[in-house]
N, C-alpha and C positions, 0 to 999 in steps of 0.2 A: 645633869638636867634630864627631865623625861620623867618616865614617859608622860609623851604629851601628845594631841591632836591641836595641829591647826587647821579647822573647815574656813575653806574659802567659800565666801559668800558675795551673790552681783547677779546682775545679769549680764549674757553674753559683753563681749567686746567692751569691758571693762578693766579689764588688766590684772582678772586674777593670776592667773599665769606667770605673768612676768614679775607680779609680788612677790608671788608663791616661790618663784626659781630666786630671785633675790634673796628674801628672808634663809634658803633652803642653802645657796651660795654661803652668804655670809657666817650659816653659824658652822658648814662643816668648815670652813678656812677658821674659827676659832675651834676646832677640834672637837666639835659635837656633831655626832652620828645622825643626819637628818635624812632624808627624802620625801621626794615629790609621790605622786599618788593620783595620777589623771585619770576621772571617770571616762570624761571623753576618749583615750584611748584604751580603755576595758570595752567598754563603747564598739567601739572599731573591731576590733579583735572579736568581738562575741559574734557583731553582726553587719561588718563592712562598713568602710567610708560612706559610701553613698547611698544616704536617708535622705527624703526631701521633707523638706521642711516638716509638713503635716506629722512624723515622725515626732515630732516636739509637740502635737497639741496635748493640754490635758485632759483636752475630749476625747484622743484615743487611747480605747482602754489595754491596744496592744504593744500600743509606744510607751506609753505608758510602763507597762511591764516588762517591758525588756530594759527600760531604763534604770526598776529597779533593779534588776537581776545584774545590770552590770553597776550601781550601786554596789548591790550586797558584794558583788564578786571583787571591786576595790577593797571594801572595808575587810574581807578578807585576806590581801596583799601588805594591806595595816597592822591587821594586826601577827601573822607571823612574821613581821619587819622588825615590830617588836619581841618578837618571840625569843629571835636572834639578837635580842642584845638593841636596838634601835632606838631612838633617845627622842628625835622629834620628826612625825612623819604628819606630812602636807597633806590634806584631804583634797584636793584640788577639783571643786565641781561647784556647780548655781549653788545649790540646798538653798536657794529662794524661797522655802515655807517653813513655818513654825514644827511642823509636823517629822518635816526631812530633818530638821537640826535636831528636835526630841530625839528621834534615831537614833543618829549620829552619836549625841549624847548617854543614853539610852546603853548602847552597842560600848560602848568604850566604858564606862560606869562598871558595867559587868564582869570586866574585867580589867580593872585597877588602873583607867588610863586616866585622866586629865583630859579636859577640851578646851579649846576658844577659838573665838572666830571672827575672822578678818574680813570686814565686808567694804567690796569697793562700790562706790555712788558715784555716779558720773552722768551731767546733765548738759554737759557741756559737745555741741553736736559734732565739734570740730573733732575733739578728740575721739570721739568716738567712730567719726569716719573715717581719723588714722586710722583708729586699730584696726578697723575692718581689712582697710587697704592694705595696711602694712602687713597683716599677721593671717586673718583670717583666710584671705584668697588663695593663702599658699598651703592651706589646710590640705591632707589631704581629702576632705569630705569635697574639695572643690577641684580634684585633679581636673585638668582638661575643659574646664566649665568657662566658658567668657566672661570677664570681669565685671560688666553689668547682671549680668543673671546671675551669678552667685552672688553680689552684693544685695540685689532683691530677695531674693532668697534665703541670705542669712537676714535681712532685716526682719521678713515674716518670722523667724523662725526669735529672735529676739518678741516678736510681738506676743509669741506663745505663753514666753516665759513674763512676759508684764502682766498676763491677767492675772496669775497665781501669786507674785512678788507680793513678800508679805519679809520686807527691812527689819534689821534686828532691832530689837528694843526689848521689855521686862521680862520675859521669857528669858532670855538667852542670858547668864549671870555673866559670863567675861568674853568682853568684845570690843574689837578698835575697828573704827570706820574710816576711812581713807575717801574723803569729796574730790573730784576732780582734781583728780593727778597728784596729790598730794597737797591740796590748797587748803585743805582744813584736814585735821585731825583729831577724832574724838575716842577717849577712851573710857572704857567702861569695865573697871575687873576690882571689885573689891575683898576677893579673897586673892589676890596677886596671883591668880595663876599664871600668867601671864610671862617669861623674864623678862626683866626689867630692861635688858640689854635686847632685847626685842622690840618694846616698845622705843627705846630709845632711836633703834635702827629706822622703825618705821616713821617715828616723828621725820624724821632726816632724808627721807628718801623722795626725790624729784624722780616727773618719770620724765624731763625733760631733755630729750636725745642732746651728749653733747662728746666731743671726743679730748679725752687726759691724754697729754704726753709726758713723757717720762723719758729722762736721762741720764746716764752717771756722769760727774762730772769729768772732763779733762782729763788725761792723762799728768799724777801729781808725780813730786820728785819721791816719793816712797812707793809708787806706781813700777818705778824706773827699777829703781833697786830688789824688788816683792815684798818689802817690808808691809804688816798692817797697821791698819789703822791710822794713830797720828794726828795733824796737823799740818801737813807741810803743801806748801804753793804747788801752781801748776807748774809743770816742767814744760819747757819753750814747744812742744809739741803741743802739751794741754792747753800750750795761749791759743796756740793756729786752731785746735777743734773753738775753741769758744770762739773764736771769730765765726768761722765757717756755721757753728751753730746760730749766732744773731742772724748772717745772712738766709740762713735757713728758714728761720720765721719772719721774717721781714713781708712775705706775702704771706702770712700763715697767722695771722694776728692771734693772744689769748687775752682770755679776762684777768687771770691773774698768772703770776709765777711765785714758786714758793721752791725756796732753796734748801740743804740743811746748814746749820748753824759753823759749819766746819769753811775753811780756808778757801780748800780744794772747789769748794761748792759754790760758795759766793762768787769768788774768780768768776767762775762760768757763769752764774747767772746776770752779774752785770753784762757780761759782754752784749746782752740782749737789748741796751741801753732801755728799757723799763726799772720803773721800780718792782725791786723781788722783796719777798719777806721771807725772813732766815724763819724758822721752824726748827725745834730742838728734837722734834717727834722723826726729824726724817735724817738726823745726824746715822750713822755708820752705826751697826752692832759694834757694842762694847768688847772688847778682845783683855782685857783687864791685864792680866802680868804677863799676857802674852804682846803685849799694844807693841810695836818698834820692834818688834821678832819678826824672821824670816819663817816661811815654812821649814824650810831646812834647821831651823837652828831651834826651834818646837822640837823636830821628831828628835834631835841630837841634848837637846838638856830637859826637854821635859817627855819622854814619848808615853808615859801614860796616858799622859794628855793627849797627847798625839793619835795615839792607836783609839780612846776612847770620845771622841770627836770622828775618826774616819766610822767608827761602828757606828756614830748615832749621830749627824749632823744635826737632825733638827731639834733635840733634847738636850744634847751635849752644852752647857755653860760654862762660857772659860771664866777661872779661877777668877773670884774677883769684878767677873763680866757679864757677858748675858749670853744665850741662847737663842736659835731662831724663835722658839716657841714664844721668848720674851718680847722679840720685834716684834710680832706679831701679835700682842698685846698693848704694847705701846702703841702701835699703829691705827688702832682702833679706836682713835677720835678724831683721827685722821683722815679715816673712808669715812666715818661719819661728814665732815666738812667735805669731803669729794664727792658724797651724794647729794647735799647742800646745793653743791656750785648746780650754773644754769648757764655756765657760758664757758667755753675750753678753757684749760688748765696746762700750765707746766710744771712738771715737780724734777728739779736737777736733784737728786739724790747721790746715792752707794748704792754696790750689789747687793745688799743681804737686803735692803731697804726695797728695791727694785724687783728682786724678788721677791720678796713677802707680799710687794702689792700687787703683782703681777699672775699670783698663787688664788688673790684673792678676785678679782676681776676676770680672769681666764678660768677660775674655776678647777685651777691646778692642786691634785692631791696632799697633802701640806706633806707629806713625808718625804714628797719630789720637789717640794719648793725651793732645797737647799742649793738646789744640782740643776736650778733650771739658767742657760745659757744667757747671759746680758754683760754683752762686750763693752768696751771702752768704744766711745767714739760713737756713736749709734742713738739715733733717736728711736721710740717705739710708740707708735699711736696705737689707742685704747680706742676700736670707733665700737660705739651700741652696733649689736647684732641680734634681731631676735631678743630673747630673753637675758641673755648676757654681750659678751663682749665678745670682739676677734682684733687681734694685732697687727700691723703694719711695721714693717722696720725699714729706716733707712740709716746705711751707714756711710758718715761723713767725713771729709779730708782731716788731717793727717790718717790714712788707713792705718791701723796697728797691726 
């Protein structure tokens, strides 16, 4: 994939940002080389948080200039990103005029890049007084600032950028527009610039705060013994967590539960007495002729296997089976339907499963995805944080 520019396009407190670190999230957890690229904080760095407003007008010819200058000084952070080898980097700023997107376009043209741009439209006043509240006031442009005057303050400074707001349309050849929060979706790219697994993402994506949990199931009777994979029930331990787990959410209500299609999993998810829907997508990474093998009894009949699995976990495909690289493939119309949802979630899962989704919502490097810790027994809530996520863990009875 690449090279590519995606210029964000809005006016303030619109949610390019949190688009931007999404799209930017999701494609490096599918193993593309991406980054974010905030003028706002070239911005900063050139010439301090604390501009007031008037700073933004297009009547000043000095704000004005400095705005390019920290422009030009991103697009240069662009383009040696790509220099190094970089595949899809995030313009992250307004470019609210025909003139600034030419640029944009213009600048990247010149050398060999590709462009499109994601513009969010948002008229909707509520949400837009979220972002202000939730995101904006903890800018640092607003250190120290009382919440009324900085929110007057960022409003004018939103007023600045409305007189010049000049929305994409025949100028701009490839572009998707995102209306209030995701409530409508238009797209515009008829030479596909665009991936296709982009726009798919973007179709799909609610920015409607809500928090996924996530489980492994019960402790099973090949748990007991370390055999993988399998089929086999919970072992009288895994009954008592899935008990403990219903009571768990019993004041913790979700909109759905979604299990995997495996023994072990279902077990747990009835306990919750809701209806679960099994899902094939969240079944166990495949362990193929290694399935009912011990780790010990891997390094003792097969250690080629063995030794080249411990060198490369997340590439490594057991004979027969799959690789993290592959869950995490599969997986992938799976976060599509989890950005979908609009009300909590529970997904009883596997580790390798739990990890890969965990790799991708945490923002976790996929070559440490392999090795990232998720015990038996333990719930882990996914709450919105900012632009992405942060975890919560609680671990429940029978301790292991």
């Amino acid at each position: 994939m690449g090279p590519l520019v995606i210029g964000m396009v809005g006016l303030p407190a619109r949610g390019k940002t949190f688009v931007a670190s999404q799209m930017s999230r999701y494609l490096a957890w599918q193993g593309v080389r991406a980054q974010i690229f905030n003028v706002g904080n070239r911005r900063r760095a050139l010439f301090g948080a604390k501009v007031p407003h008037g700073f933004f007008d297009p009547s000043n010819p000095n704000g004005m200039a400095s705005r390019r200058e920290a422009a030009q000084a991103t697009m240069d952070e662009v383009l040696a990103f790509f220099a190094d080898g970089g595949e899809v980097a995030f313009y992250d700023a307004t470019n609210t005029t025909h003139s600034r997107r030419s640029w944009v376009r213009e600048v990247c043209s010149q050398n060999g890049i590709q462009v499109a741009f994601v513009e969010l439209s948002c008229d909707d006043n509520d949400i837009i007084e979220r972002n202000i509240r939730q995101t904006k006031l903890f800018s640092p442009d607003y250190t120290g600032v009382q919440a009324d005057e900085a929110v007057a303050d960022f409003r004018r400074r939103i007023d600045h950028y409305s007189t010049v707001y000049e929305p994409l349309g025949d100028g701009d050849p490839a572009w998707v527009r995102l209306v209030d929060a995701g409530r409508q979706f238009i797209l515009t790219d008829p030479e596909r610039v665009i991936p296709r697994r982009l726009t798919d993402y973007l179709a799909n994506l609610s920015a409607v705060p809500r928090t996924i949990w996530v489980t492994r199931h019960g402790q099973s009777e090949f748990n007991t013994s370390g055999q993988l994979g399998g089929d086999s029930p919970l072992s009288p331990a895994g009954q008592r967590y899935a008990h403990s787990l219903g009571e768990f959410f019993r004041p913790r209500p979700v909109s759905r539960v979604w299990s995997s299609t495996l023994r072990r999993a279902r077990q747990t998810a009835s306990a919750l007495g809701t209806t679960h829907s099994p899902r094939r997508a969240l079944d166990e990474i495949d362990a193929g002729v290694c399935d009912g093998l011990t780790y010990a009894e891997i390094a003792a009949r097969r250690p080629n296997e063995f030794a080249a699995r411990q060198a490369d976990k997340l590439g490594y495909r057991y004979p027969g089976g799959e690789s993290y690289a592959d869950v995490i493939e599969r997986l992938d119309p799976m976060v599509l339907d989890l950005e979908r949802t609009r009300g909590p979630v529970l997904l009883v899962a596997h580790q390798a499963i739990i990890r890969s989704l965990l790799g991708y919502f945490l923002d976790i490097p996929r070559e440490e995805i392999p090795h990232v810790d998720v015990p038996l027994h333990t719930v882990i809530a996914l709450h919105p944080h900012g632009p992405g996520y942060r975890e919560e863990r609680f671990p429940l009875d029978p301790r292991l």
